[in-house]
N, C-alpha and C positions, 0 to 999 in steps of 0.2 A: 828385247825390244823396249823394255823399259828406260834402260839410258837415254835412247833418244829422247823421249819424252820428258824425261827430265830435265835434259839439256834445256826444253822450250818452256819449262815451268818457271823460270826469270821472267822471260819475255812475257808472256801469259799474265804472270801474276802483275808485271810492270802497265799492260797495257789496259788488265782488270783495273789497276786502281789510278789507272790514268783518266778512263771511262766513266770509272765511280766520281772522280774528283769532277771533269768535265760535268758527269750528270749533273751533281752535287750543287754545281757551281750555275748550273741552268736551272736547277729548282729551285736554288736561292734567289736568282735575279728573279727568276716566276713569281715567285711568292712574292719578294720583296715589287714588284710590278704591282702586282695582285692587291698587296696592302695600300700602296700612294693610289691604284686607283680606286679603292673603297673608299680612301680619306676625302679624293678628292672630289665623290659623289658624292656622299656625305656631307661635305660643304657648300655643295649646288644644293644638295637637296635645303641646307638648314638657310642658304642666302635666298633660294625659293619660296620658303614658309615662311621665312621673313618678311617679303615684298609682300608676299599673298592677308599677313595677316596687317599690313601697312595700308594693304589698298581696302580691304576689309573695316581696319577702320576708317578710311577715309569713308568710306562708302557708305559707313553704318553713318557717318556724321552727319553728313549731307542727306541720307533720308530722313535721319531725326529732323533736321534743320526743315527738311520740305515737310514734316511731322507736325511741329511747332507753329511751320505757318497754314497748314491746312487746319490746324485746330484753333489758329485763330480766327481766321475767317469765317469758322464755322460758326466761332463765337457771338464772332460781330454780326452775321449772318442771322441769329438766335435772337441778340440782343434787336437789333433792329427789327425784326416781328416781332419781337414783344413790343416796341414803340410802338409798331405801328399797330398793333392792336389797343393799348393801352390811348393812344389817338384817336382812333374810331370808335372806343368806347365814352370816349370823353366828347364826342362828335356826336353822338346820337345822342349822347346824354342833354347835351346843351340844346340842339335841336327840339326835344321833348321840351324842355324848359319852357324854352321862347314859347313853342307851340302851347302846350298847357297856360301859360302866362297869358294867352292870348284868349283862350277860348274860358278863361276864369273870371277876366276882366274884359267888359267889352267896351271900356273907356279905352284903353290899348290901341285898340284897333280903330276907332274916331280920334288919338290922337298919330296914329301914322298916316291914316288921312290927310287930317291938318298939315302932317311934316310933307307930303308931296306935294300938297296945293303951294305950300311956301316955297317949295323949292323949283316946283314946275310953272307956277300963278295958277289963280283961278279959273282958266278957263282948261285945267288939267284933266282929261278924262279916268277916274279913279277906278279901279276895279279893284272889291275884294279876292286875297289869293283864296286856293283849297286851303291850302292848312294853318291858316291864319294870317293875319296883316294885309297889305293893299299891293298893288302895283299900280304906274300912274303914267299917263303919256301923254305927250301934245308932239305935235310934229317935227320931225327931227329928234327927240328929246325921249328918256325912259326911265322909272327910277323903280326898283325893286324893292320895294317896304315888305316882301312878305316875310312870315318867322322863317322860312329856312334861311333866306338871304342875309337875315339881321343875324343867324346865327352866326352862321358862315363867316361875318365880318365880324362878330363876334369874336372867333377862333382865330382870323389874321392880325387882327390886333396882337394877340397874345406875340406875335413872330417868336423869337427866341427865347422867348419868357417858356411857354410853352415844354424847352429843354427838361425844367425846373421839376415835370411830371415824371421824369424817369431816372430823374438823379437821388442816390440815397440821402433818407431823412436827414 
């Protein structure tokens, strides 16, 4: 019984390595499949990190950018209470002036007098302010001689001269 089976060890062996080849030949295309699509994820992946690190920095630019302007503003924001403090110290200060001026010298305050009578006439009814100088009125008519108000106008004289307190020596 051996013959026969020999007889079919051609066939056998032909069909084994016709199998093996087919295998062979399907594991090769698998793999080689296997490999173009690693590569080809691979290159999404690296065209993906690319845009991702593109819009990263666009992104980073543009917060800087709103960075830059929020810190200016902050600045200006800073700067400008400091004028305006450095204003209202210079405001009280002059106001003190006037007023001590006034209550040091009480020729001052008979010649503010005089400047309303001239300016309203004589029959102007004068009154001393609280905190120094006069106020003056006739009908229809009003003039504020007191120290706040002289100071006051004072200060708007200064207009843009005024800038001159916060700009470096």
């Amino acid at each position: 019984m051996t013959a026969p089976l020999d007889a079919l060890s051609p066939v056998r062996a032909a069909l084994l390595r016709a199998a093996r080849a087919s295998a062979d030949a399907v594991r090769d295309r698998a793999q080689a499949d296997a490999e173009e699509t690693l590569r080809s994820a691979r290159a999404t992946a690296e065209a993906v990190l690319a845009r991702a690190r593109d819009l990263g920095r666009a992104d980073g630019a543009a917060e800087a950018a709103r960075e830059r302007v929020r810190a200016a503003q902050d600045a200006w924001a800073a700067e400008l209470a400091a004028r305006a403090e450095v204003y209202a110290a210079l405001r009280t200060a002059v106001h003190a002036g006037v007023r001590r001026r006034f209550t040091e010298d009480a020729s001052v305050g008979s010649l503010s007098a005089e400047a309303a009578r001239k300016l309203l006439g004589p029959q102007a009814r004068v009154t001393a302010a609280p905190a120094g100088g006069v106020t003056a009125e006739v009908p229809g008519r009003r003039v504020d001689l007191s120290a706040d108000a002289l100071a006051d106008r004072a200060l708007d004289r200064l207009g843009v001269r005024a800038e001159t307190l916060w700009e470096p020596a």
